[in-house]
N, CA, C and O of each residue as an XYZ file, in Angstrom:
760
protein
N      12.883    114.922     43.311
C      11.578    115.504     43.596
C      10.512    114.913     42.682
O       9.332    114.689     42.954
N      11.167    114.706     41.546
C      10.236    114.140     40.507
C       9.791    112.465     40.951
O       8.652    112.080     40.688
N      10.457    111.841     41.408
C      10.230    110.743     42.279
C       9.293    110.624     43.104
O       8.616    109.596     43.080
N       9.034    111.615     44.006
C       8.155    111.902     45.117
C       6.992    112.467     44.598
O       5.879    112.079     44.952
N       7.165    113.337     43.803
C       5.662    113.760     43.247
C       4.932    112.942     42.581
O       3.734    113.215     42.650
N       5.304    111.662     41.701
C       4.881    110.523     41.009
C       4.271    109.627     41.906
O       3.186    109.089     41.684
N       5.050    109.434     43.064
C       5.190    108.956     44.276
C       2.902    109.131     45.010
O       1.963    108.386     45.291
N       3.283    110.870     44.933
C       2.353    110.893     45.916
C       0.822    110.748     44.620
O      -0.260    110.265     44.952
N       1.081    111.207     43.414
C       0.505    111.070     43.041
C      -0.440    110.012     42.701
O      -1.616    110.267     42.443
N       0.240    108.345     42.689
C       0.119    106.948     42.473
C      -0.465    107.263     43.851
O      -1.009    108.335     43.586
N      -0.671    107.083     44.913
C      -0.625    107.247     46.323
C      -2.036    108.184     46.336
O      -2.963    107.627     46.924
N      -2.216    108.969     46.009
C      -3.874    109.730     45.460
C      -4.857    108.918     44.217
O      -6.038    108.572     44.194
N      -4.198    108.861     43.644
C      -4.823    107.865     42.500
C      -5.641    107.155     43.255
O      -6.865    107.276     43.205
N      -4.735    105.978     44.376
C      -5.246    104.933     45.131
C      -6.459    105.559     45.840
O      -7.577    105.087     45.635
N      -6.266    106.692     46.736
C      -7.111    107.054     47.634
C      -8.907    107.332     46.642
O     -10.089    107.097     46.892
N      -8.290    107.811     45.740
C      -9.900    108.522     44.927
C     -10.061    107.370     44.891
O     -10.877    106.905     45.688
N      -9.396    106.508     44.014
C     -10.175    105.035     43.717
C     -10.522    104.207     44.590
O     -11.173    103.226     44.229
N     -10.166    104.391     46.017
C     -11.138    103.740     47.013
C     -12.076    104.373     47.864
O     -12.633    103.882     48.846
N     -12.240    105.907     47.230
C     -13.199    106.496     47.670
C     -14.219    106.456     47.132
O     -15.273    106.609     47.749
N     -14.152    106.205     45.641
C     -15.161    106.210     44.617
C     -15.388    104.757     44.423
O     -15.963    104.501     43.365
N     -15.110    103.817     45.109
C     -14.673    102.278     44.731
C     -16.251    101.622     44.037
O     -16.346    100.573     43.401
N     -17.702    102.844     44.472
C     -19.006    102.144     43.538
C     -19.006    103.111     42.223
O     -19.461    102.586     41.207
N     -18.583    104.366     42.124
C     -18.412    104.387     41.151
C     -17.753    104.618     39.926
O     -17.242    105.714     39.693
N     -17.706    103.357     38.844
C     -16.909    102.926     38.148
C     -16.416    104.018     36.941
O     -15.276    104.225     36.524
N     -17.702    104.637     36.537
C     -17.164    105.741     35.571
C     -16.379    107.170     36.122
O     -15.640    107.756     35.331
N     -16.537    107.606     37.260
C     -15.501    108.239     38.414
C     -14.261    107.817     38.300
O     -13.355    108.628     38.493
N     -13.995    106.597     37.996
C     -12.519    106.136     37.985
C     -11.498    106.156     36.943
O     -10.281    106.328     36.875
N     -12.630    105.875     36.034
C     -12.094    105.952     34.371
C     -11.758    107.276     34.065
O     -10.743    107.774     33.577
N     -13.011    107.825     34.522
C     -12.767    109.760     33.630
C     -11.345    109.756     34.966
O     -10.319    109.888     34.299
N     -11.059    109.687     36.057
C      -9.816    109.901     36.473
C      -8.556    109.127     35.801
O      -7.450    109.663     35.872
N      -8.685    108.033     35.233
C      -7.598    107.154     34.809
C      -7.365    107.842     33.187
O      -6.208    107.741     32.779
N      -8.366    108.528     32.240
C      -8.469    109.210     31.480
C      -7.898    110.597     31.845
O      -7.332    111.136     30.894
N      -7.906    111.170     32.774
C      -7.194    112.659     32.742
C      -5.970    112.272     33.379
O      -5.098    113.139     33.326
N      -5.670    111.235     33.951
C      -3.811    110.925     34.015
C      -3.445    110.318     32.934
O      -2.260    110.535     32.684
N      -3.959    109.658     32.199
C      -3.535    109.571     30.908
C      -3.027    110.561     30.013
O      -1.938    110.425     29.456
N      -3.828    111.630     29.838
C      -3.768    112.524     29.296
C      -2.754    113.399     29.414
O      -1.878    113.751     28.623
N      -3.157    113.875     31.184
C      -1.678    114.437     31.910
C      -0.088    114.257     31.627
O       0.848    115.047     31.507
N      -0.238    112.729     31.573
C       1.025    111.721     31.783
C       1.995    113.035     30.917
O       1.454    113.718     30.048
N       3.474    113.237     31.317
C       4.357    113.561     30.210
C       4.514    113.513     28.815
O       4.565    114.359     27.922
N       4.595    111.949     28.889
C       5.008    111.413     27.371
C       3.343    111.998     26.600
O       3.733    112.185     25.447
N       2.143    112.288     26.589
C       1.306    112.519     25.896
C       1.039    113.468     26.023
O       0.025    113.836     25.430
N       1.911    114.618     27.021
C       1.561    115.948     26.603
C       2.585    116.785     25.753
O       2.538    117.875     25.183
N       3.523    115.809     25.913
C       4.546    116.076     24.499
C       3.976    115.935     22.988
O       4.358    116.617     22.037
N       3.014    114.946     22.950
C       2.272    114.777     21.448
C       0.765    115.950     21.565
O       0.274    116.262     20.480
N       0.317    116.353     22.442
C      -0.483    116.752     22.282
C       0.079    118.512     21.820
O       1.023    119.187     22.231
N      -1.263    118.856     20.558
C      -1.115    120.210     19.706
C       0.060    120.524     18.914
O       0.521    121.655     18.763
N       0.649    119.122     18.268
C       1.229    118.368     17.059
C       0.928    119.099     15.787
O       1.487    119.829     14.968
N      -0.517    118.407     16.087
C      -1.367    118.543     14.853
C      -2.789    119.598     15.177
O      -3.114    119.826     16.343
N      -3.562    120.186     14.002
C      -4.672    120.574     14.235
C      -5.609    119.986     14.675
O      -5.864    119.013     13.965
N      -6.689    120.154     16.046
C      -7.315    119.254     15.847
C      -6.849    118.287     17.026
O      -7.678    117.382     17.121
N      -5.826    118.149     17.955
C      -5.555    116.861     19.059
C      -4.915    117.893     19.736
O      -3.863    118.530     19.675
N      -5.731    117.841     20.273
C      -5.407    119.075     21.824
C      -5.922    118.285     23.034
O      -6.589    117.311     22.684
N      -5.794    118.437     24.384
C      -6.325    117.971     25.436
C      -7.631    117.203     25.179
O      -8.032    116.049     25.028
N      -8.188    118.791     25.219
C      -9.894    118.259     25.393
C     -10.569    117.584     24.634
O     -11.523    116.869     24.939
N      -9.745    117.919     22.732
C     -10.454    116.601     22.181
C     -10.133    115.354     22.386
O     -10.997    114.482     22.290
N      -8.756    115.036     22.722
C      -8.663    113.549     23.595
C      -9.171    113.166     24.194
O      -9.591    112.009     24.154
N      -9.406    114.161     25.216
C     -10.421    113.345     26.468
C     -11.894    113.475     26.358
O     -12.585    113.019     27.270
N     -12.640    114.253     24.978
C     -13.364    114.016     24.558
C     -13.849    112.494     23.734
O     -14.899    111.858     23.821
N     -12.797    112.283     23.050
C     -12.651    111.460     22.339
C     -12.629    109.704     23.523
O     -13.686    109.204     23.907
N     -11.775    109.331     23.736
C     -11.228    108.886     25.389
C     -12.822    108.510     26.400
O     -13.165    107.465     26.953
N     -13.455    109.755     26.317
C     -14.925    109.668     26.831
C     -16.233    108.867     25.915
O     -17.412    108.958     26.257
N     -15.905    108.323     25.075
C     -16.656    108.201     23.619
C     -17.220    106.607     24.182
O     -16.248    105.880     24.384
N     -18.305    106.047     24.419
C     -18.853    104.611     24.572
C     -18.000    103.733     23.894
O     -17.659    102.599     24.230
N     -17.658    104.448     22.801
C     -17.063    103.220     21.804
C     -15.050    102.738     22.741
O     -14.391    101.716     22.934
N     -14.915    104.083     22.985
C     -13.635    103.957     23.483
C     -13.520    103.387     25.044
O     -12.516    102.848     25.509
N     -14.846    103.639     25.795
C     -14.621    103.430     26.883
C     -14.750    101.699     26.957
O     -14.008    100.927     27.565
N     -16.201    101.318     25.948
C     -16.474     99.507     25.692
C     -14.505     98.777     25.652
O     -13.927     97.953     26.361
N     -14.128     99.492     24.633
C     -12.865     99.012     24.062
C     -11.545     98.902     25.215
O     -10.878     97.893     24.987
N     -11.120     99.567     26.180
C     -10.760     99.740     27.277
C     -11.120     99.199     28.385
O     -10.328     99.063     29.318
N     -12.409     98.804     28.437
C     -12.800     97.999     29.781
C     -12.700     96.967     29.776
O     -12.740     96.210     30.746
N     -12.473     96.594     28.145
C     -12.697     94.816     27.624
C     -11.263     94.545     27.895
O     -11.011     93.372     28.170
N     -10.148     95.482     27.876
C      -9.081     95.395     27.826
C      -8.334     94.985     29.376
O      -7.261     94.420     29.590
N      -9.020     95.337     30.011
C      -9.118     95.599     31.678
C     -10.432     95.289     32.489
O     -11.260     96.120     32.860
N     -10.454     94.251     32.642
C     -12.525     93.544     32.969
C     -12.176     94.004     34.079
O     -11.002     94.208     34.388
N     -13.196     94.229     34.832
C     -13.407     94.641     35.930
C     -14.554     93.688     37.013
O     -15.526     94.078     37.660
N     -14.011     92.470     36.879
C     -15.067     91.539     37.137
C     -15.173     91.523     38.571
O     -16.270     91.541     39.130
N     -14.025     91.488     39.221
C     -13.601     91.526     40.698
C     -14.150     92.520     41.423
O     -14.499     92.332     42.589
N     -14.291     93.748     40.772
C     -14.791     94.721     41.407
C     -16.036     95.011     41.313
O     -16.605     95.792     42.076
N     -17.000     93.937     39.626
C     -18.160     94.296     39.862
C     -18.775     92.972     41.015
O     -19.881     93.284     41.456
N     -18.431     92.062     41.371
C     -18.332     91.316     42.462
C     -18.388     91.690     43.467
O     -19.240     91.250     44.239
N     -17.679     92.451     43.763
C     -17.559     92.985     45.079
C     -18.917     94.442     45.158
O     -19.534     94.795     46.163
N     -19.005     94.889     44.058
C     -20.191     95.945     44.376
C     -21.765     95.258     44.333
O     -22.817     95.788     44.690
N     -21.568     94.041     43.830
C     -22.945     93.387     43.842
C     -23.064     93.009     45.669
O     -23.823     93.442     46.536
N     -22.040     92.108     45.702
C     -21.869     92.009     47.547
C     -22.162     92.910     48.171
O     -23.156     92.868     48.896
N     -21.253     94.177     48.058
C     -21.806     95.356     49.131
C     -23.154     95.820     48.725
O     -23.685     96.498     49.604
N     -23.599     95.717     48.055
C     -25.594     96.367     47.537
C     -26.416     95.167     48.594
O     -27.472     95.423     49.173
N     -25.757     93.966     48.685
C     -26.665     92.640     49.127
C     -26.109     92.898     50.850
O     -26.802     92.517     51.794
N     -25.349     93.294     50.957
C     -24.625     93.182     52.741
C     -25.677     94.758     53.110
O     -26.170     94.997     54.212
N     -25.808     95.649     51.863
C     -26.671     96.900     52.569
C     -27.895     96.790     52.672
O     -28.446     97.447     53.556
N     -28.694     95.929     51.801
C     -29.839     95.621     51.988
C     -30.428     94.643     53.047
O     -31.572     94.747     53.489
N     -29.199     93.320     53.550
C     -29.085     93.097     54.753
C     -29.857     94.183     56.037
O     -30.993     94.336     56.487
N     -28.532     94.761     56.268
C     -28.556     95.626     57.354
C     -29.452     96.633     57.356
O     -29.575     97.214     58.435
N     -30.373     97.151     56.096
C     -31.259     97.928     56.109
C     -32.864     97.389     56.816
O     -33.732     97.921     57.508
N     -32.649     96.038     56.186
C     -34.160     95.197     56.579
C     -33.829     95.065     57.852
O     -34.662     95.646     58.548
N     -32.625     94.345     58.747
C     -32.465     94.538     60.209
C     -32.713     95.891     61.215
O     -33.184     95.983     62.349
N     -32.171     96.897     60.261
C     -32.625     98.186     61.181
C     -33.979     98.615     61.316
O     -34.363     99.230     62.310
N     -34.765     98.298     60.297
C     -36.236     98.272     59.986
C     -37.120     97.518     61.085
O     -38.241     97.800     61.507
N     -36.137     96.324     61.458
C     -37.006     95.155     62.015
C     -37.207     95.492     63.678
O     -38.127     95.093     64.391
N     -36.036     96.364     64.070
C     -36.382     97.145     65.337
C     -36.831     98.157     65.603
O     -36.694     99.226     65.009
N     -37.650     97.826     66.900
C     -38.185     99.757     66.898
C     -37.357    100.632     67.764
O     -37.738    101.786     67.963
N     -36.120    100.138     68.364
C     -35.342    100.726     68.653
C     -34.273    101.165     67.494
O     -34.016    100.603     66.430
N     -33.733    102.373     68.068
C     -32.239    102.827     67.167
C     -31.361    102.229     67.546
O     -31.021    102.339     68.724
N     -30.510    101.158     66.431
C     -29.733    100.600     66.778
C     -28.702    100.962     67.282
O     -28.038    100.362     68.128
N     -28.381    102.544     66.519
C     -27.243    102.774     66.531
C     -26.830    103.388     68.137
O     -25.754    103.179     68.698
N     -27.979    104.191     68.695
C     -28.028    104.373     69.739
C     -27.641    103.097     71.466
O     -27.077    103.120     72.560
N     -28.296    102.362     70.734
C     -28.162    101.160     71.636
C     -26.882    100.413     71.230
O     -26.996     99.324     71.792
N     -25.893    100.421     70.649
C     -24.757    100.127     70.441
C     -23.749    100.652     71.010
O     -22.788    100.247     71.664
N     -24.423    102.339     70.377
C     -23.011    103.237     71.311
C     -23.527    103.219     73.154
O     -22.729    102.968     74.057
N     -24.688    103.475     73.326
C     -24.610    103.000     74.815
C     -23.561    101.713     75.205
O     -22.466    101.864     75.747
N     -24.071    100.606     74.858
C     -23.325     99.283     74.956
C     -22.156     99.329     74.815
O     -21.578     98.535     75.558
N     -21.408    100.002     74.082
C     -19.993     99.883     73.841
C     -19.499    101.600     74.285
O     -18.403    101.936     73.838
N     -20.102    102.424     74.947
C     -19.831    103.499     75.926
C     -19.346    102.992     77.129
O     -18.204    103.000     77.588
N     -20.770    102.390     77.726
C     -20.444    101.413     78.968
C     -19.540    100.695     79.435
O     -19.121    100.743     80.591
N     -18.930     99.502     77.999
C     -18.267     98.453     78.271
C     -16.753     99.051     78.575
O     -15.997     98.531     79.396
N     -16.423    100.228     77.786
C     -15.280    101.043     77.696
C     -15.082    101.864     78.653
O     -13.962    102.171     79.061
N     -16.372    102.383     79.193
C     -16.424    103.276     80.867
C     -15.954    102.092     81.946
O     -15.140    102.337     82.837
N     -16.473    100.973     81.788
C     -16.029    100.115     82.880
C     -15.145     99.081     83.125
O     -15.036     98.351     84.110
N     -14.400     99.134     81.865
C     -12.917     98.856     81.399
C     -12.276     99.738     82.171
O     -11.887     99.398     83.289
N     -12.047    101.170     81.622
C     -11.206    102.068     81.874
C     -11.348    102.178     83.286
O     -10.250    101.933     83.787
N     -12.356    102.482     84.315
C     -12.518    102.578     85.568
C     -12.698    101.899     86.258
O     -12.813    102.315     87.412
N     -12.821    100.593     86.028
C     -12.992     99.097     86.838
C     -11.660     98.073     86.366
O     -11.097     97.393     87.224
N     -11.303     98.044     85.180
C     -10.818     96.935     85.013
C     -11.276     96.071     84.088
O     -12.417     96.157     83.633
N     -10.345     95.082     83.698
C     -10.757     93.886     83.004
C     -11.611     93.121     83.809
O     -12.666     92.716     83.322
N     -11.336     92.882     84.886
C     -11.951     91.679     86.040
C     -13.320     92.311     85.563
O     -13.907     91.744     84.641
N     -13.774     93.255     86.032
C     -14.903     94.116     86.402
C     -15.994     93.963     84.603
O     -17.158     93.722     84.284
N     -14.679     94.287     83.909
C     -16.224     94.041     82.396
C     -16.304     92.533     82.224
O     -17.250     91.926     81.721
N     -15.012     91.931     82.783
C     -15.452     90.288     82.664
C     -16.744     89.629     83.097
O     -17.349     88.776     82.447
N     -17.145     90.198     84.440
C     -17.972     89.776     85.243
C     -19.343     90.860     84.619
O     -20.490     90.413     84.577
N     -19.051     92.158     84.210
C     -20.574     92.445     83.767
C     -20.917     91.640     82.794
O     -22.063     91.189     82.804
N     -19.873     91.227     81.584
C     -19.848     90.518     80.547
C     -20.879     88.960     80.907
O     -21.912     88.527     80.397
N     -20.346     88.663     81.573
C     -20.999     87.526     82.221
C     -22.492     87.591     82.725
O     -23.449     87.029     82.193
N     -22.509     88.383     83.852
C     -23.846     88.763     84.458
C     -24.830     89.644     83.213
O     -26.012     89.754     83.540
N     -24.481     90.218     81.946
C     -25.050     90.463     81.004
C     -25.472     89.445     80.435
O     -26.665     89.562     80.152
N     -24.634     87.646     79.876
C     -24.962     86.972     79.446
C     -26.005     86.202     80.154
O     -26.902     85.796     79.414
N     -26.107     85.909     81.375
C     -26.820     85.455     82.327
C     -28.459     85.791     82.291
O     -29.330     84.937     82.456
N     -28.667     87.038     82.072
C     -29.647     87.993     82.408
C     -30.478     87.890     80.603
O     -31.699     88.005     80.504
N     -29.663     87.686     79.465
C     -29.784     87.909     78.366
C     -30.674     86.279     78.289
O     -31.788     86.371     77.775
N     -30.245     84.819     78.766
C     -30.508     83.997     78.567
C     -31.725     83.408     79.253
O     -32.557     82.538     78.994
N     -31.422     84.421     80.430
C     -32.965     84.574     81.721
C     -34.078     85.280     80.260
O     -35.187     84.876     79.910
N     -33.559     85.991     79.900
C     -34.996     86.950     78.885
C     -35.226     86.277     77.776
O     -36.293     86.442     77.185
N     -33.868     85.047     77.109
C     -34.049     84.081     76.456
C     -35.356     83.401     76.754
O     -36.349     83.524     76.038
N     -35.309     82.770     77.710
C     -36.196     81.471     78.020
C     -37.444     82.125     78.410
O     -38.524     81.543     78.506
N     -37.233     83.386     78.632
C     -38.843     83.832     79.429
C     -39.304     84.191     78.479
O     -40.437     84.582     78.760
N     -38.971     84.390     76.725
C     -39.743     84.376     75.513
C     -40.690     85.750     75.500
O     -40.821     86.521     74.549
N     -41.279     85.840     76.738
C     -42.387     86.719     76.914
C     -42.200     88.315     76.899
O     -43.114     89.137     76.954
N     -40.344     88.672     76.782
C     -39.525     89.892     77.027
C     -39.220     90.413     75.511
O     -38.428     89.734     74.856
N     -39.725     91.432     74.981
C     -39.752     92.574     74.203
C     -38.395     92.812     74.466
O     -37.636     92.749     73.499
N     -37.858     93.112     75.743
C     -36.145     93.768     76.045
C     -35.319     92.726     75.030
O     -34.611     93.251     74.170
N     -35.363     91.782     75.074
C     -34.945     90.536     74.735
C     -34.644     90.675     72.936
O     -33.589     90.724     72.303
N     -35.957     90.703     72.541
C     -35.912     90.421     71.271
C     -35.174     91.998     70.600
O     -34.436     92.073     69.618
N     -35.717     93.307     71.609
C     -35.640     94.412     70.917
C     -33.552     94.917     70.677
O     -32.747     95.413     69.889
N     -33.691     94.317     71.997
C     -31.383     94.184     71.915
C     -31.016     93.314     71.028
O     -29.925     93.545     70.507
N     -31.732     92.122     70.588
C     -31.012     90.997     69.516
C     -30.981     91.887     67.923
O     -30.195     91.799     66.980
N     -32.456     92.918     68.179
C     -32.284     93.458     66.814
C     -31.169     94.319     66.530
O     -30.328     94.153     65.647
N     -31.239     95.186     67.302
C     -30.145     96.034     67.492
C     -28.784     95.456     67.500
O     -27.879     96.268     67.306
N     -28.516     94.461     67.649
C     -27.044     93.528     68.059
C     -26.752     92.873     66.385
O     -25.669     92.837     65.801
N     -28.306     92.321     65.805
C     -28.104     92.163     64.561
C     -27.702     93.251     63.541
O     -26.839     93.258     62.663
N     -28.679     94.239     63.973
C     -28.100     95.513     62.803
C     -26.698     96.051     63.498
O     -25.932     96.874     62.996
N     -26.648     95.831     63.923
C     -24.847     96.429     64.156
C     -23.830     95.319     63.485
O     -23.283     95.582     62.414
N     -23.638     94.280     64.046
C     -22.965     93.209     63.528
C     -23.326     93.591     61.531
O     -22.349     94.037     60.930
N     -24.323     93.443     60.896
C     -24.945     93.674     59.559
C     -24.468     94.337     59.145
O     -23.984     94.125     58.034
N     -24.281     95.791     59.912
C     -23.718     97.525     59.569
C     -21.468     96.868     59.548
O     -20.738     97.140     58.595
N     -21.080     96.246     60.541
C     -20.190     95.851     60.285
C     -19.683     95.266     59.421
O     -18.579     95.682     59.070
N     -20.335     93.914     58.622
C     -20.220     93.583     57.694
C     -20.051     94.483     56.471
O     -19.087     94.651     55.724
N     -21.403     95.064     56.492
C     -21.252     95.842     55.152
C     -20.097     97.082     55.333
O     -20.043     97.959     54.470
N     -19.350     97.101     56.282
C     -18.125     98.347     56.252
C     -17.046     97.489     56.037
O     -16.199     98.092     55.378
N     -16.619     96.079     56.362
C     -15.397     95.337     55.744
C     -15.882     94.889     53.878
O     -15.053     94.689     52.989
N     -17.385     94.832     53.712
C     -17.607     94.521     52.551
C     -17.163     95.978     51.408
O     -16.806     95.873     50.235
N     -17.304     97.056     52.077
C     -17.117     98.522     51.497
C     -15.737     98.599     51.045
O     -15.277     98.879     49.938
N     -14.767     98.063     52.943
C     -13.521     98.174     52.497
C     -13.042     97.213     51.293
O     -12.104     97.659     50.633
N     -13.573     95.916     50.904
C     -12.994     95.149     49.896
C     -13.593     95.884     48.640
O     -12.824     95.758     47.687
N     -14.687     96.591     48.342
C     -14.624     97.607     47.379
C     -13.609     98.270     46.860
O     -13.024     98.193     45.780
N     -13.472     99.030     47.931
C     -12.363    100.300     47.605
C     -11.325     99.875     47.278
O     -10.545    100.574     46.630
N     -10.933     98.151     47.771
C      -9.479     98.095     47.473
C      -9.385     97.198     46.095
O      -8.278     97.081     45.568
N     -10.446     96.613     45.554
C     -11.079     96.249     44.209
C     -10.732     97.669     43.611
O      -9.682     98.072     43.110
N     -11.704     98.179     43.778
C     -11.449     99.815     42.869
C     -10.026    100.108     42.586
O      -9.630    100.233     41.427
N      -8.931    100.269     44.024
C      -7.739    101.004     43.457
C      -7.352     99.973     42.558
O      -7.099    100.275     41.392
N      -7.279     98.887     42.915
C      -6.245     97.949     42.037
C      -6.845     97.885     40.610
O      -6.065     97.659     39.686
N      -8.032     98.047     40.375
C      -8.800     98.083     38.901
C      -7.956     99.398     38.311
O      -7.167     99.304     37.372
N      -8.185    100.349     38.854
C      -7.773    101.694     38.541
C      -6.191    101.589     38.236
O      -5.560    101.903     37.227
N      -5.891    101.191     39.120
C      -4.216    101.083     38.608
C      -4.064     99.833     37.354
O      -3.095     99.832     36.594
N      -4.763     99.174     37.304
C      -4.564     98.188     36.053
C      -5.006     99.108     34.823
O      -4.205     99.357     33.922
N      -5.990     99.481     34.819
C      -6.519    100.895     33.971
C      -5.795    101.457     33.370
O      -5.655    101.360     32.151
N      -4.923    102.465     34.429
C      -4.267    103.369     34.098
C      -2.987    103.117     33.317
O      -2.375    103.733     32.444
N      -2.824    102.001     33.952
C      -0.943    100.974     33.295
C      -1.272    100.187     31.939
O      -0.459     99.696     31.156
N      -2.114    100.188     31.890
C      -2.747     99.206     30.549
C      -3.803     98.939     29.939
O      -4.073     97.865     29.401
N      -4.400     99.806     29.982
C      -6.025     99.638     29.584
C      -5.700    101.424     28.556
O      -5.807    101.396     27.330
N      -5.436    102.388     29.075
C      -5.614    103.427     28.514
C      -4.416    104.164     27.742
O      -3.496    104.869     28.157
N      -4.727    103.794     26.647
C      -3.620    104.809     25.147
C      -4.300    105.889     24.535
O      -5.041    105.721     23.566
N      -4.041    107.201     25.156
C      -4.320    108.035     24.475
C      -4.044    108.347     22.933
O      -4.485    109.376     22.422
């Protein structure tokens, strides 16, 4: 049982730390109270007067201790990856800006549709709207003079943008756990 509870626990660890994957001091004060937790240091803890929990993790919390620990465990990969996702959101923010339609609206129509006429037509059937969509898109291309035209490319951009920045999120989170687990295994001696 003790297997499995370690188990799920490593297994939560991961999850906070890719939930919290922007923020970095969220991870520590968690990699700091499993430290603390851990067995072997709650056997030393209230030894002595004076080293009890909370002043550890008082202590543990201290700039000086946290500088000393991070140097121990850089976190370069992950501040990499949070500079990326700030630059992939500011992307997709100036694109949603740039239309006066809601993108998000005009997406889920578009991909309502394509899935309504999948499911009730067929492949053949979205092949050919697929087509006669591209057709019609390249007609509003060349006629330059179509608002429809430019106002779907925005919308097509901020979605694609909004995508990006959700695979850029996911390489966050998974930066985060693996920081966190390096952390926790070697960065932090209570």
């Amino acid at each position: 049982m003790l297997r499995l509870q370690a188990w799920l626990e490593l297994w939560a660890a991961r999850a906070f730390d890719f939930v919290d994957g922007v923020d970095k001091p969220a991870i520590y004060q968690r990699c700091v109270l499993a430290a603390v937790d851990a067995p072997e240091t709650k056997r030393l803890l209230g030894k002595r007067a004076g080293v009890d929990r909370d002043a550890v993790v008082e202590r543990m919390m201290t700039t000086r201790y946290h500088r000393y620990t991070t140097l121990r465990c850089p976190s370069s990969l992950l501040d990499r990856a949070i500079e990326d996702l700030a630059e992939a959101r500011d992307k997709h923010e100036r694109a949603a800006r740039a239309t006066p339609w809601n993108w998000r609206v005009v997406c889920s129509l578009v991909a309502v549709g394509s899935l309504a006429l999948l499911i009730f037509s067929g492949l053949l059937a979205l092949l050919i709207a697929v087509v006669v969509a591209a057709v019609i898109m390249v007609t509003l291309f060349i006629w330059r003079g179509s608002r429809l035209w430019s106002n779907l490319r925005q919308c097509l951009i901020a979605a694609g943008l909004k995508g990006a920045w959700l695979v850029q999120r996911i390489e966050v989170g998974a930066c985060a756990a693996r920081w966190g687990e390096e952390l926790q295994e070697t960065g932090l001696d209570p």
